[in-house]
Each structure stands twice: as structure tokens, then as C-alpha cells.
C-alpha positions in Angstrom: 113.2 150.5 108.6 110.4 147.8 108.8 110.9 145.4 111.5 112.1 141.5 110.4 108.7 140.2 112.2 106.3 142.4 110.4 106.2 140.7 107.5 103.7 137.8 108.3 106.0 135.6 106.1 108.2 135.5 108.1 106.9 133.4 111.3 106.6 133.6 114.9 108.9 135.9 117.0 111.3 133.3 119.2 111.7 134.3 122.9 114.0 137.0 123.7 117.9 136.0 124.7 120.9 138.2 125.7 118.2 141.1 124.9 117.3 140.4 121.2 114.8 138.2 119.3 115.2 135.5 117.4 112.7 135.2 114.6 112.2 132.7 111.4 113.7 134.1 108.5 112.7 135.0 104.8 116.2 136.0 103.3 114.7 139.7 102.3 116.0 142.0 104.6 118.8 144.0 102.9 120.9 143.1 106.4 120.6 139.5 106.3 121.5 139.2 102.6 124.5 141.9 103.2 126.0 139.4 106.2 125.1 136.2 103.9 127.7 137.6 101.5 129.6 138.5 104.3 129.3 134.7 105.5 130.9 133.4 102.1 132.9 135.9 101.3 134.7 135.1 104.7 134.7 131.3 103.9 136.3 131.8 100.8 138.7 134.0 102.2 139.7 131.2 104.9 139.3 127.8 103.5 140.9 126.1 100.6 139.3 126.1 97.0 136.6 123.5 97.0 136.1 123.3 100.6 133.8 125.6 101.2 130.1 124.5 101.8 128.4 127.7 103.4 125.0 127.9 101.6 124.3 131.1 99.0 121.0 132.8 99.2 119.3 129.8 97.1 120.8 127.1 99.2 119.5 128.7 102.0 115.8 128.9 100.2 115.8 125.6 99.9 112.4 124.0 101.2 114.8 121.7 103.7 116.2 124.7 104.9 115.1 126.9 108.0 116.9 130.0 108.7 116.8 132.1 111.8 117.5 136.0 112.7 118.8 137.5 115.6 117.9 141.1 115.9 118.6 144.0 118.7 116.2 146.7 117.9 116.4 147.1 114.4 120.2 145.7 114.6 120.9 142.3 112.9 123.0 140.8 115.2 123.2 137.2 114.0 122.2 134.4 111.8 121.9 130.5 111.6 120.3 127.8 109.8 119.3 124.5 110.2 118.9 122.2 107.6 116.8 118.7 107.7 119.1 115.8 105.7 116.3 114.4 104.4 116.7 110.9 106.2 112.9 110.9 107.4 113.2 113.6 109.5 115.5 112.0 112.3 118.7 113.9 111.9 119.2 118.2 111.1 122.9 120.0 110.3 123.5 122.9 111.2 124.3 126.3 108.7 125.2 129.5 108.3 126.1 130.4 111.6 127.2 134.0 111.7 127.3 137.1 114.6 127.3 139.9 112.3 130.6 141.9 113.4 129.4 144.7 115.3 128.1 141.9 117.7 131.2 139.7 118.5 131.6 138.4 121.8 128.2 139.4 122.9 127.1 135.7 123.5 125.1 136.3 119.9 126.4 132.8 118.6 125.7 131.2 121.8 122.0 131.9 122.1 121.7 131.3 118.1 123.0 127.9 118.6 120.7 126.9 121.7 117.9 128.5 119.4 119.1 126.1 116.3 119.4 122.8 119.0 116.2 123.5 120.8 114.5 123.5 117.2 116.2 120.6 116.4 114.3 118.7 119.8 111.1 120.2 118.5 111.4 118.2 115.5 112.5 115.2 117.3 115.6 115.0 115.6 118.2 112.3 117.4 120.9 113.9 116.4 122.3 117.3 115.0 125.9 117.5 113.2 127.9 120.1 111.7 131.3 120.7 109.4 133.5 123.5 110.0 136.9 124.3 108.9 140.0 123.1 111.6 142.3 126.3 110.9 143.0 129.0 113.1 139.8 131.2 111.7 137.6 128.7 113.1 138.7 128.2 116.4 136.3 130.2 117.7 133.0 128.1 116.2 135.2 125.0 117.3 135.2 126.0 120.9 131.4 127.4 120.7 130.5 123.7 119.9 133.0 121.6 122.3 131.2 123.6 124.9 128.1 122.9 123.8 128.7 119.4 124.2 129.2 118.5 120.7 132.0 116.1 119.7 134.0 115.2 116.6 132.7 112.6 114.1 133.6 111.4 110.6 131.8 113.1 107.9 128.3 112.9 107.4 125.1 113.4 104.9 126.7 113.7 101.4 129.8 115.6 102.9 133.4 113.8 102.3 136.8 113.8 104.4 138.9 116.3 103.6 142.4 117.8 105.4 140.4 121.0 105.7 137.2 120.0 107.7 136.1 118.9 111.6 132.7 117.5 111.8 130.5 117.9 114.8 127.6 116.2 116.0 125.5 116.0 119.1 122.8 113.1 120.0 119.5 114.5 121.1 
């Protein structure tokens, strides 16, 4: 199987963390796609209708959108996006955030969220937010981002309130 970071569409290899490598993303890899449909699949299966907004393939191609691969080897071991809102560059969201299941509780989430917030300095963003689902499912994500010193916030970017949703956001 080719490598994720052989394909010079791809980008630069990120440093290493926990063991794996964290490399920019072109949504080809049969592994990726298989735990993007994983990803949505999941939301759907947890969240009310009309409250999911995880990103399909295509969302995640959009130019505003950068997405990220974790790998161990030739192991996918996690994903995440981060998507600029388009208000001039100041402000990102992040996506997609997923340890593919073979990789739980490895700190895989952890280092693909520093990866995400670290880019998000690079680009001088002030602030990074995020919208998640408050039921038990999500607990986990919730308590990844408290401890990564984000807090709760009203809704942001085109996203509106609903009984279903936490926001998230962290100032730069």
C-alpha cells in the first residue's frame, strides 16, 4: 500500500506525535474515505435528524477546508479538519475530528487537535470554535476540548442554537 505522503499532492509530512505523522490530506486514500463514512454514519446514528453538520467528502474538498491524517505505519489512526469561516482570515472551526477505532484512547485525538490549534496560530487566527453534540456519545470530544482549554459559547459562523448542540471556542 502507498504511503499517504507519497503523493506530492498531498503536502508536507507534520512532525511525529505519540509515534505517528500527521500529514495534509487529499481525501483519496481508501482509509480516509472508509472512516469519513464512518464519521457520518456515527453522527447520524447519535444526533437528531437535522442536527448533524459533519462534512461529506465534498464539504471537506472545499477550498476553505484543510484536512489532516494521522497515520502509524501504514495505519490510519485519525483525522481532523479545520475550516477557515471566511471572515478575512481571523477566525478557523474545527471538523471532522475522528480516531479511527482501532486507535481509541491512544492520545490520537489529542495530538490531532494540538496539530489543528497549532495550524490555527500559523494562520494567525484569534480564535478557533467548534459545535458538537451535548449527549452522552459526545462526552468524550466534550472533555478532550474543556481540557484543552476551550470553553462554551453561543453559536457561531452560519450555525444556529439548537437543544442538540454545545459550541466551543478558544481565543488565540
Amino acid at each position: 500500500m502507498e504511503s499517504p505522503d507519497a503523493n506530492p499532492d498531498v503536502g508536507r509530512p507534520g512532525r511525529p506525535a505519540g509515534g505517528w505523522r500527521i500529514v495534509r490530506d487529499d481525501l483519496t486514500h481508501p482509509d480516509v474515505i472508509a472512516l469519513i463514512v464512518l464519521h457520518l454514519r456515527a453522527a447520524h446514528e447519535n444526533s437528531p435528524p437535522g442536527s448533524v453538520f459533519a462534512l461529506d467528502i465534498g464539504g471537506l474538498r472545499d477550498p476553505a477546508v484543510t484536512v489532516w491524517s494521522a497515520w502509524d505505519g501504514d495505519d490510519l489512526v485519525g483525522l481532523g479538519a479545520l475550516n477557515d469561516l471566511g471572515d478575512g482570515g481571523s477566525e478557523g472551526e474545527l471538523k471532522s475530528m475522528r480516531t479511527a477505532p482501532a486507535h481509541l484512547r491512544r492520545g490520537v485525538a489529542r495530538s490531532m487537535l494540538d496539530h489543528l490549534v497549532a495550524e490555527a496560530r500559523r494562520r494567525k487566527y484569534r480564535r478557533v470554535s467548534l459545535e458538537t453534540g451535548n449527549t452522552a456519545p459526545f462526552a468524550a470530544a466534550r472533555s478532550l476540548y474543556a481540557t484543552a482549554g476551550f470553553v462554551e459559547c453561543g453559536p457561531f459562523g452560519a450555525y444556529s442554537d439548537t437543544q442538540f448542540a454545545t459550541y466551543y471556542t478558544l481565543a488565540l
